[in-house]
N, C-alpha and C positions, 0 to 999 in steps of 0.2 A: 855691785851694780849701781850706776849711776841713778838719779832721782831725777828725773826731767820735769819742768814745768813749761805747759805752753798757754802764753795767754793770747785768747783769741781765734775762736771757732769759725772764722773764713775756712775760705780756700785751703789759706798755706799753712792754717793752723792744724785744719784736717789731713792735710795730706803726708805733713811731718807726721802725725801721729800714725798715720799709717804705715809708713816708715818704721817707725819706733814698733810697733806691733809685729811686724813680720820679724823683727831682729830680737822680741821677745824682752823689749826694754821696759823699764818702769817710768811711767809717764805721767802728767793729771793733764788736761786741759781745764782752762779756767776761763769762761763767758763774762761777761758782762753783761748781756743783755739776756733774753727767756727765750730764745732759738738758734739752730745755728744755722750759718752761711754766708753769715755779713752779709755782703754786697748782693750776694744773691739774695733773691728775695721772691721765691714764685708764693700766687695766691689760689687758691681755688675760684675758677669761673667757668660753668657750664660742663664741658665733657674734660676740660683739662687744666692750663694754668695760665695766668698774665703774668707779666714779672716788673716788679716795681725796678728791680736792680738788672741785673747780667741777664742777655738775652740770646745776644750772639756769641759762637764760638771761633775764636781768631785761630786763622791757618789751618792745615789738614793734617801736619803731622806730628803730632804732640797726643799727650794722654788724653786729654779731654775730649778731641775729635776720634779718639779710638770707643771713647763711652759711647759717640755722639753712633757710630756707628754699630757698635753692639749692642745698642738699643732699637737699631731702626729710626730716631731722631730726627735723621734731614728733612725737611722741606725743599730747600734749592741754597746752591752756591752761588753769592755776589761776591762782586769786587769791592773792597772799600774803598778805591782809591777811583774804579773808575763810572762807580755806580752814583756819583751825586748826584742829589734831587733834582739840580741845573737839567742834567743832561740824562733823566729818565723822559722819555715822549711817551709814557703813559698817565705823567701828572698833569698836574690842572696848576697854571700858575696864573696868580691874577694880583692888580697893582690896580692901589685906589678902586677897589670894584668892579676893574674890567678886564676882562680875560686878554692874557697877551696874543697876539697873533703867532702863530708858528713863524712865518717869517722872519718876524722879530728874535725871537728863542733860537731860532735856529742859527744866527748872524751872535746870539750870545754864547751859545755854546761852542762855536768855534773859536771863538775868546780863548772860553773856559776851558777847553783843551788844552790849546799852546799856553797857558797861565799855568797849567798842573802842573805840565813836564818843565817848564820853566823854572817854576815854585822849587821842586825835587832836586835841578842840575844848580839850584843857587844854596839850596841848602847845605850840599858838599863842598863848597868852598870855605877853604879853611880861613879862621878869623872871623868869619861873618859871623854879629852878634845879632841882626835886625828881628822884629819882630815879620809873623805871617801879614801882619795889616798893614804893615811900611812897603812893604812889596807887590802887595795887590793894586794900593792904592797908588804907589808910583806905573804899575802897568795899565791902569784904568785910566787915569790922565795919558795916557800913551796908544789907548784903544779909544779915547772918545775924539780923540783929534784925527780920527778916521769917518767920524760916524756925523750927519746933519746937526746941527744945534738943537732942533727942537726932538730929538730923541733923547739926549743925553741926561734929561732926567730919570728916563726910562730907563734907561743903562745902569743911572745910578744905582737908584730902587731894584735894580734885578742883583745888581753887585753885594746889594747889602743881605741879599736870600743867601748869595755863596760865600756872605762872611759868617754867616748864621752857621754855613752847614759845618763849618771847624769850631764853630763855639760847641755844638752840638755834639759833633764827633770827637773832638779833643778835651770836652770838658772845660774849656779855658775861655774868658776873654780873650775876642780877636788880639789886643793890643799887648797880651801878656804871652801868647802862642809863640816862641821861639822857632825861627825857621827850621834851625838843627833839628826838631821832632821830625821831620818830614823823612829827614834821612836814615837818622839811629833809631826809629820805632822799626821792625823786621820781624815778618810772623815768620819768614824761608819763603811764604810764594812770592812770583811774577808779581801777581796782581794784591799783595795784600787781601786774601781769600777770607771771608766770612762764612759760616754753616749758619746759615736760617733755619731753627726748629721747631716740629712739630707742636701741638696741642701739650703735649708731654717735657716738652724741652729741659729747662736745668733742674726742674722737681727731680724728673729720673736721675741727673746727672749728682745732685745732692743726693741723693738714698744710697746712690753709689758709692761716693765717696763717703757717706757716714756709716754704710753698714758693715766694715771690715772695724770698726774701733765700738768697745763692749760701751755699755751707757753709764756704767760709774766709772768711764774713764773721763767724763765731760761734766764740771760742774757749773751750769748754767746761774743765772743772777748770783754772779761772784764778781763783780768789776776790784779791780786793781787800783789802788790808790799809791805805792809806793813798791817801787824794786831798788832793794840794793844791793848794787854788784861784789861789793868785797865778805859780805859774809853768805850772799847768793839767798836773799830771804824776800818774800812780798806778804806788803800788806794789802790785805782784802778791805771795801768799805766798811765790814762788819765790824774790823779790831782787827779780826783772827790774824794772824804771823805764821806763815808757813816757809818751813827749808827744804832747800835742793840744792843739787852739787852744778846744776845749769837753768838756766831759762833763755825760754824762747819767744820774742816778742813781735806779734804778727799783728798790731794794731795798724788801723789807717796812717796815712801822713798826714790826713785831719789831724787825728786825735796828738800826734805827737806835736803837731805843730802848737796844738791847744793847750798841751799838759807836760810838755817835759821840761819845764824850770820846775815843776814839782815833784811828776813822776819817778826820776831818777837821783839816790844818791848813791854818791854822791852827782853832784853833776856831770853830766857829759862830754865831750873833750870839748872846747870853742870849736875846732873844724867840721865837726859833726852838727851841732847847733847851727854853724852857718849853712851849711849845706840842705837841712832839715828848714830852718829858713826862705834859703834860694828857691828851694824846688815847688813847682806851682803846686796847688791843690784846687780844684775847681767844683760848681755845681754844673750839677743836668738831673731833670727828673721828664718822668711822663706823667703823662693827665689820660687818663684811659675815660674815655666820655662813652656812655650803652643808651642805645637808641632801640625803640620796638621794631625798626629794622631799617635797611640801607636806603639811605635817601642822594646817596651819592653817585654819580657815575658808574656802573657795573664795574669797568674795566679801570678804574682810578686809583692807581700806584702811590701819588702822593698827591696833596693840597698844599701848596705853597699859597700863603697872604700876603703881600705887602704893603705895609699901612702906614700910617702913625705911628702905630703899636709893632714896636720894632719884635719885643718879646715872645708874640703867640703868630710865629709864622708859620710851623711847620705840623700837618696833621696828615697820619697817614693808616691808613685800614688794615686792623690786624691781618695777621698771615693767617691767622684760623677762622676765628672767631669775627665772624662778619657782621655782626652788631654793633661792633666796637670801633672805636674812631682813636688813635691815640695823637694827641696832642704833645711834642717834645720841647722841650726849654731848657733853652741854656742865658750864658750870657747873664744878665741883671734879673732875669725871669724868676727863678727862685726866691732871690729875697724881698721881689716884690707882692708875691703872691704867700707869701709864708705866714702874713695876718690874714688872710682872708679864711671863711667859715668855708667849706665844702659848699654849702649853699648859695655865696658871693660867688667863687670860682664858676660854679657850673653856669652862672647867669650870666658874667662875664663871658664867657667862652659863646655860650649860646648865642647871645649877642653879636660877638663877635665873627660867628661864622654866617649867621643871618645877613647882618649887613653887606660885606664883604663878597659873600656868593648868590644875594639875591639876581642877579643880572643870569648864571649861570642854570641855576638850581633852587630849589626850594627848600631848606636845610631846616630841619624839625629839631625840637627842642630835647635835648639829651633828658634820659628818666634818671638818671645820677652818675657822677662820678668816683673814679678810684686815683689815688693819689698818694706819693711819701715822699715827703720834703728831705731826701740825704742833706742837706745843708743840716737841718733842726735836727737829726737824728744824734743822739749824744756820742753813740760811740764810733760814725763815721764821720760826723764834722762836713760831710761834703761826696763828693762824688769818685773822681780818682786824679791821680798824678798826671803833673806835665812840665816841660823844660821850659824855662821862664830866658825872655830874651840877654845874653852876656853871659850865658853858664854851658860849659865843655857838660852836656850830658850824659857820658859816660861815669867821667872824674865826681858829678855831683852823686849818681846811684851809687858807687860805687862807696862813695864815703859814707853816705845812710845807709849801707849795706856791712859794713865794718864791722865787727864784733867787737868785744869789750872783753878782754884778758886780765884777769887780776891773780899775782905771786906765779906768774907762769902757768894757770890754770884758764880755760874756757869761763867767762864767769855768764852774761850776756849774749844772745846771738840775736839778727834782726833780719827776718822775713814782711812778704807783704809785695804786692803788684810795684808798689813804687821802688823797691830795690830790686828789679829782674830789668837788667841793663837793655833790651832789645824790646820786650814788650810789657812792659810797664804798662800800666792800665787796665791790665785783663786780667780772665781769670787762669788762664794760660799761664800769662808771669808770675799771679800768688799762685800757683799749683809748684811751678816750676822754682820758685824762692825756698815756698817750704821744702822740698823733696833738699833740697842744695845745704841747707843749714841742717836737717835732718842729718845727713852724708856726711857736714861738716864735725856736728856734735857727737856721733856715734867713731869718728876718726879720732876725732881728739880724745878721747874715752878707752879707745879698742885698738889704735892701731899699732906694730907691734915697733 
């Protein structure tokens, strides 16, 4: 019987072991950090959970929306695609401190429609290498030469909320966001379907997936400092040297992008290298801000700002928990906020929503916040995957997805959100990455 080694207690690291478990294989998992989940990340707050990391679950027919429903889980079903913040009429959008008129918003939203399906029918043509923001911004010069002169700053400033909201939801700078994402990202619905959940959300959804695998099958604060493929052995930070007849490596595309000129001997093929290179990796984090209680509009879906402060545009009121304001950044936001104290941030922010919606509302000073920089996080380097503008997306997952064969044997395999060719990003992809190399390593082992 084969000796499995899986480094990496995400998603895809859990789900292969689970795999391995039902077929009665011999396995270790090996952590790096003192929990598992990676990306996911829920906390305890009040009757149930925040989540620093994974929040939503992509598409309705996949393992994860089958938990999301044998737990009870849903909240409500959005669109990703056609739910931006732009074009919710239950947010509150305000520019330089003064609430936009509906009029206005509404005359952008009709924009922003014909700009989606635009955005989507350009992303399918073949050869295009452009990025998301060469495209908006060639169509925005193309929509203000409709619109009075002295609106047009107005326009601007509303353009830069809807370039926010793909920094936000892509994880990427505007200027690095490949159109091709638009096309080859595919949960199977219409609408790119998200499950909004309950107070309970990916906690249950973690218990799930950890409690079919025994607890000394998971050795926690064990990080990885060297795998090598031809004798198939890793070394722990400790010293320790351990052998197996496979391993399986479900780290971020952070971490690889950070460590594989050391992590791997020997090294890696140059094709794989460049391709681990190409493929973006981005930041986004929340800022969960708790107030003694709601000072915002009853009915207020999202807060849009646009300021100076390109970075803290977006704050929207938990699905549960109605004391909570969370605050999303992407873009430069991260690692401009990544020296500040808990106590800088919170002022900042406060600040920033005082001034901003003084005109609107009287916005009261947050009692603390919660926060996790995935950028600073050592073993995720960042947030998740994206196609970087001049790279065929498929051909790029597809070669970080590649296994490493040595004397005709399985030596290497590589899982993780970033090698699941359709939805890369989620936890969907790492569930569905691991289950696939699982499949793979138990075939090359067993098949007859």
């Amino acid at each position: 019987m084969p000796k499995i080694c899986i480094i990496g207690a995400g998603f895809a690291g859990l789900r292969a072991a689970r795999h391995f478990e039902q077929l009665g294989l011999d396995y270790l998992i090996l952590e790096g950090s003192d929990r598992v989940g990676g990306r996911v990340y829920p906390f305890e707050y009040q009757n149930g959970y925040l989540h620093h990391g994974a929040e939503y679950v992509n598409g309705l027919d996949n393992e994860i929306y089958g938990i999301v429903e044998k737990f009870d889980l849903l909240d409500k079903v959005q669109s990703r695609t056609k739910d931006l913040w732009m074009l919710d009429e239950g947010g509150i959008v305000v520019v330089d401190g003064e609430k936009v008129e509906e009029e206005k918003l509404k005359i952008f939203r009709g924009f922003v429609t014909s700009l989606n399906e635009l955005l989507y029918l350009k992303s399918q043509e073949p050869n295009q290498d452009s990025s998301v923001e060469e495209q908006i911004e060639e169509n925005l010069q193309k929509f203000l030469s409709t619109i009075p002169p002295e609106d047009h700053n107005l326009f601007k400033q509303l353009c830069g909320i809807y370039k926010n909201y793909f920094q936000v939801e892509w994880s990427s700078p505007i200027h690095e966001l490949s159109l091709f994402n638009l096309s080859t990202w595919d949960d199977g619905t219409d609408d790119e379907d998200s499950a909004v959940l309950n107070e309970l959300g990916f906690q249950k959804i973690l218990e799930e997936f950890q409690s079919k695998i025994p607890k000394e099958k998971i050795r926690l604060n064990s990080p990885v400092t060297n795998i090598a493929s031809d004798d198939v052995t890793v070394t722990l930070e400790s010293g320790e040297v351990l052998k197996f007849d496979v391993i399986l490596l479900t780290c971020s595309l952070g971490y690889l992008k950070a460590h594989m000129k050391t992590l791997f001997t020997p090294e890696l093929p140059r094709g794989k290298v460049e391709a681990i290179e190409q493929m973006g990796f981005g930041n986004n984090l929340k800022v969960f801000l708790e107030y003694e209680s709601i000072w915002w509009p009853k009915e207020t879906s999202t807060i849009m700002i646009c300021s100076e402060e390109k970075n803290f545009m977006v704050f929207q009121p938990s699905s549960w928990a109605e004391n909570i304001l969370v605050c999303w950044i992407a873009g430069n936001g991260p690692e401009q906020i990544a020296s500040l104290s808990d106590a800088q941030l919170k002022t900042l922010l406060d600040n920033h929503l005082a001034r901003h919606l003084k005109a609107i509302c009287h916005g009261e000073p947050s009692k603390r916040i919660f926060r996790k920089n995935w950028m600073t996080d050592r073993f995720a380097c960042g947030s998740y995957s994206y196609i970087t503008p001049g790279q065929s997306g498929p051909q790029v997952i597809q070669t970080i997805g590649e296994p490493i064969w040595r004397a005709g044997r399985l030596s290497v395999c590589f899982a993780g959100e970033h090698t699941d060719e359709t939805m890369y990003q989620t936890t969907v992809g790492a569930a569905r990455s691991g289950l696939r190399e699982a499949i793979r390593i138990a075939n090359a082992f067993f098949a007859k």
